[in-house]
C-alpha positions in Angstrom: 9.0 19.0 -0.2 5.4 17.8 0.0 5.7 13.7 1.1 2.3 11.9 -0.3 1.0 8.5 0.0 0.7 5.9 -2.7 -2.8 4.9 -3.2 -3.6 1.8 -4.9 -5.7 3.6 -7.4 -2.7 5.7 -7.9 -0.1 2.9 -8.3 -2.7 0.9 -10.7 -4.8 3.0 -12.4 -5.9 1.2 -15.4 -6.7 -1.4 -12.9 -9.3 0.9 -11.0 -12.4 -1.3 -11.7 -10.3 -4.6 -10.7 -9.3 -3.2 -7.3 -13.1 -2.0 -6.3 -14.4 -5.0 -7.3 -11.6 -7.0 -5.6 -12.1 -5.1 -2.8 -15.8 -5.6 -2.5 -16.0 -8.8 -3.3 -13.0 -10.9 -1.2 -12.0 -9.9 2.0 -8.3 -11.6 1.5 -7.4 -8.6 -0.6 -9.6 -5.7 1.1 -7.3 -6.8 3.8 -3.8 -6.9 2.0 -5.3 -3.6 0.9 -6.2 -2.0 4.4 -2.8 -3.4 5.4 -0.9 -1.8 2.4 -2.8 1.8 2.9 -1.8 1.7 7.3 2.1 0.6 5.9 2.1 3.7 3.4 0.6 6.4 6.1 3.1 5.4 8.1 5.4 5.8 5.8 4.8 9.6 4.7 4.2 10.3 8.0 8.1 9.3 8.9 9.6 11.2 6.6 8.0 13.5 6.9 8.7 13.7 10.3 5.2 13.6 12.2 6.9 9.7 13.3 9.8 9.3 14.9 11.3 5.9 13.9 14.9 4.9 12.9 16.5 4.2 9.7 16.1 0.4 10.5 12.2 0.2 10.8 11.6 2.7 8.4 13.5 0.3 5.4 11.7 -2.6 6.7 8.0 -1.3 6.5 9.3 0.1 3.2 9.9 -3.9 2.0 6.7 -5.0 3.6 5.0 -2.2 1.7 6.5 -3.4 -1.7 6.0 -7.0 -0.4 2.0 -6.2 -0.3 2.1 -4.3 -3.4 3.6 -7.0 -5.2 1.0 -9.4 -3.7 -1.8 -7.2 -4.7 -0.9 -7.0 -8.4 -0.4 -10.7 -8.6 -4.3 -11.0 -7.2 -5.3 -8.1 -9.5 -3.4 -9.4 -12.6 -5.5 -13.3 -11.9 -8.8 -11.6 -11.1 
């Protein structure tokens, strides 16, 4: 089974514009962003076995990925 990350653009894509802009223009978001896209690599490549890391980390990078995500909808929602 094929693991793949989650893009942003993926996860929001009828806010595509919103997220470029965002990401252009304030640097608070371009680095939730950066932070968000690292978390999610390093996700996929865990299970997918390229990472070896226990079941322990691998839940809590999973929460601080949904953490960020949540954080970058609130921005994108009161762009």
């Amino acid at each position: 089974m094929q693991l793949t990350t989650h893009p942003l653009i993926e996860e929001f894509p009828e806010y595509k514009d919103q997220i470029h802009t965002l990401k252009m223009d304030n640097s608070h978001f371009r680095r939730l962003a950066h932070e968000y896209e690292g978390i999610d690599k390093s996700i996929v490549r865990a299970e997918q076995g390229l990472e070896i890391v226990n079941d322990d980390y691998l839940s809590e990078i999973k929460k601080e990925r949904l953490h960020l995500k949540d954080l970058i909808f609130k921005m994108i929602k009161n762009q």
